[in-house]
N, C-alpha and C positions, 0 to 999 in steps of 0.2 A: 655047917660047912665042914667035909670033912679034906683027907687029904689029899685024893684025887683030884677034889676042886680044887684046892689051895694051889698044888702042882700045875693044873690046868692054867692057874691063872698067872703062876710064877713064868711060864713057859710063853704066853701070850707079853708080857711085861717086857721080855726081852728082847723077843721078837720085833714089838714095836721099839722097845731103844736104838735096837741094830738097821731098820728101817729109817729112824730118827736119824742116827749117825750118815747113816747112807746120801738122804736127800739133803741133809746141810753141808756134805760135802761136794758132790753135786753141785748144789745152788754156788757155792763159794769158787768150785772152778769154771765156772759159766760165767759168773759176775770177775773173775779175773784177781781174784784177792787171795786165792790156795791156787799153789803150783805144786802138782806131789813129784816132779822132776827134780832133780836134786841141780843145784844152782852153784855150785862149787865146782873143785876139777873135777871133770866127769871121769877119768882114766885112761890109760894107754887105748881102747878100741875106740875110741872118738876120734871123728872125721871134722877136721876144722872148718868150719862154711867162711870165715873168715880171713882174706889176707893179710901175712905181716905188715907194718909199717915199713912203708920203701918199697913194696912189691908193687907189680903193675896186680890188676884184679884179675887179668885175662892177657894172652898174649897179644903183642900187637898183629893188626890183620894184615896193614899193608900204609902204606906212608901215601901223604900228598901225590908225588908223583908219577904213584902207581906202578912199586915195587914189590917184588912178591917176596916171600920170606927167602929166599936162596941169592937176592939179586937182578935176579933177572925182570927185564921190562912185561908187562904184563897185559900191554894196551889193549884198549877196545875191550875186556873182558865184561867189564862192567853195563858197558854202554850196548854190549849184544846181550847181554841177560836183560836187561831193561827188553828191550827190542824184543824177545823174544814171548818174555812175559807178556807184556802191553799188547803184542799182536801188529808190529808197528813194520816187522817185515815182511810180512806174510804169511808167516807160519805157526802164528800164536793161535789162539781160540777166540778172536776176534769175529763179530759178524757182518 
C-alpha cells in the first residue's frame, strides 16, 4: 500500500465521518431532541409572537351590543354579511 492509497483511503474516512455527523444530526432534529436555534435572547431583530402579561392578544372587534371601535352603532352589519354569504337575500351564489 503505498501513499496514494493511504491518502485515498484517509480522504474516504472523512468523508464518511462528515456524512456520519451530518445524518445524526438530521435524525436528532427530526426526532425533536437537537434544536440548532439558539434558545436564549435571540436580540434586538426579534419579533415577539407573544403578548405581555395584561395585554389583550388582539384588539377588541366590537362589544356585545354592537359597537364599532369609534362608537358608533353598527347594526344589522353582521346580520347582512350572514345574508349575503348564505344567499339568504337573493343576491348570494345560492341555487
Amino acid at each position: 500500500m503505498d501513499t496514494s492509497d493511504t491518502a485515498f483511503v484517509a480522504v474516504l474516512a472523512i468523508g464518511a465521518l462528515v456524512v456520519l455527523v451530518l445524518v445524526l444530526f438530521g435524525a436528532l432534529s427530526v426526532l425533536g431532541t437537537f434544536d440548532p436555534s439558539p434558545s436564549e435572547d435571540p436580540g434586538p431583530g426579534f419579533m415577539m409572537t407573544e403578548t405581555p402579561e395584561g395585554s389583550p392578544a388582539r384588539p377588541p372587534t366590537g362589544t356585545s351590543d354592537d359597537q364599532g371601535t369609534n362608537g358608533t352603532e353598527t347594526e344589522g352589519t353582521d346580520e347582512a354579511a350572514v345574508a349575503v354569504e348564505t344567499g339568504r337575500d337573493g343576491r348570494g351564489d345560492s341555487e
